[in-house]
C-alpha positions in Angstrom: -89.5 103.1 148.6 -93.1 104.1 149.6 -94.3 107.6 149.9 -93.8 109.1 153.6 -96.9 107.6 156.0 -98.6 111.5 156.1 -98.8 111.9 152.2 -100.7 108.0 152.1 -103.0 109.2 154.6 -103.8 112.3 152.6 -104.3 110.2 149.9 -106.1 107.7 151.2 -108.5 110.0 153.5 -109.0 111.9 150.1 -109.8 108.8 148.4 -112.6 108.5 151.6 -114.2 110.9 150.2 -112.6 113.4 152.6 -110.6 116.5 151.5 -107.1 116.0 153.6 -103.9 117.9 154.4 -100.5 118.6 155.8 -101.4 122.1 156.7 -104.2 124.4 156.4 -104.6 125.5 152.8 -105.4 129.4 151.8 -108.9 128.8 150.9 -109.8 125.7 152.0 -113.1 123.6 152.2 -115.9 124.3 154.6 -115.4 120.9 155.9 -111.8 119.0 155.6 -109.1 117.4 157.8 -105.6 118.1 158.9 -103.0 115.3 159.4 -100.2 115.9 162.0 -97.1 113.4 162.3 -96.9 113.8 166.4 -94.2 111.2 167.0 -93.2 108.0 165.3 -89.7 106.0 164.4 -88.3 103.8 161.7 -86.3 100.7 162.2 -85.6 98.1 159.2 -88.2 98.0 156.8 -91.3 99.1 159.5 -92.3 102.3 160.9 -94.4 103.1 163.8 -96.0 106.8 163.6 -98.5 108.4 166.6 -100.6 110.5 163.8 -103.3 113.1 165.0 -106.4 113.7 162.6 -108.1 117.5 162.8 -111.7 117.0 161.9 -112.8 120.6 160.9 -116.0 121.9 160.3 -118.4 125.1 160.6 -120.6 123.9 163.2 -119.4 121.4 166.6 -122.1 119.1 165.1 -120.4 119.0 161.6 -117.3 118.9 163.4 -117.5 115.6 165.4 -119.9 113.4 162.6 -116.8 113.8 160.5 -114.7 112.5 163.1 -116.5 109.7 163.9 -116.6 108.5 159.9 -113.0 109.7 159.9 -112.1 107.4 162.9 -113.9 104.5 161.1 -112.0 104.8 157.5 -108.8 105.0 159.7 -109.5 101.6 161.7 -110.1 100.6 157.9 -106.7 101.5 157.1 -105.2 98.1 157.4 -107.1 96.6 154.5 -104.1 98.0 152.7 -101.2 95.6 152.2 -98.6 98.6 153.6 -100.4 98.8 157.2 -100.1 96.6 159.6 -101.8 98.6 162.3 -104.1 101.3 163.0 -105.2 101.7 166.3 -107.3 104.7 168.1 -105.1 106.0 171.3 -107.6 109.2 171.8 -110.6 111.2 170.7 -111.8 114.7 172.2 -113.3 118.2 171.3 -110.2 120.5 169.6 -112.2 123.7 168.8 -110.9 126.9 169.8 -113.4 128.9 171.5 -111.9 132.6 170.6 -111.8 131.8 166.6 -114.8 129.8 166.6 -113.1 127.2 164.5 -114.6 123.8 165.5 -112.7 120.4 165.0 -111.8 117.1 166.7 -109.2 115.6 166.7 -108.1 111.6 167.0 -105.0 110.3 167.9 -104.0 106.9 165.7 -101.0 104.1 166.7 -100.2 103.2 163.1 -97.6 100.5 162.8 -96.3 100.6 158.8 -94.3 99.1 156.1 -91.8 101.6 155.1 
């Protein structure tokens, strides 16, 4: 059985070039992303998985140029032989105002081999 669908797109985001995670880490990088498993289900051998992507940065700037690189490598995602689909369902500004932490986020429709 394959990993879980959030620890390949930590790996493969990471292998983007892009520092990735489940969660915030204690000290983490000035610029990295968060992965979030919003809904999804599993029948037979395929899974289906709605997966938001935190693009996090110290300036708004930073913030969406990662998205937007982020968004391509994740339309890229089916050149592996485990997705089938990979398809962008939303995109917007995710910074909060009161923290000044600045990210966007992306909403995926992955369809995957289990």
């Amino acid at each position: 059985m394959r990993p879980p669908i959030e620890e390949r797109i930590i790996q493969y985001l990471t292998e983007c070039g892009w520092p990735a995670y489940a969660e915030r880490p204690p000290n983490p990088p000035k610029k990295y992303v968060i992965i979030d498993r919003i809904n999804g289900e599993i029948k037979n051998c395929m899974g289906t998985a709605q997966i938001a992507v935190q693009s996090i940065a110290p300036t708004l700037d930073e913030a969406l140029t990662i998205n937007e690189a982020v968004i391509e490598d994740m339309l890229a995602f089916t050149e592996r032989n485990d997705i089938a689909k990979s398809k962008l369902d939303n995109c917007y500004n995710y910074s909060n105002a009161a923290d000044h932490t600045y990210k966007y986020q992306a909403v995926f429709e992955l369809v995957y081999y289990r």
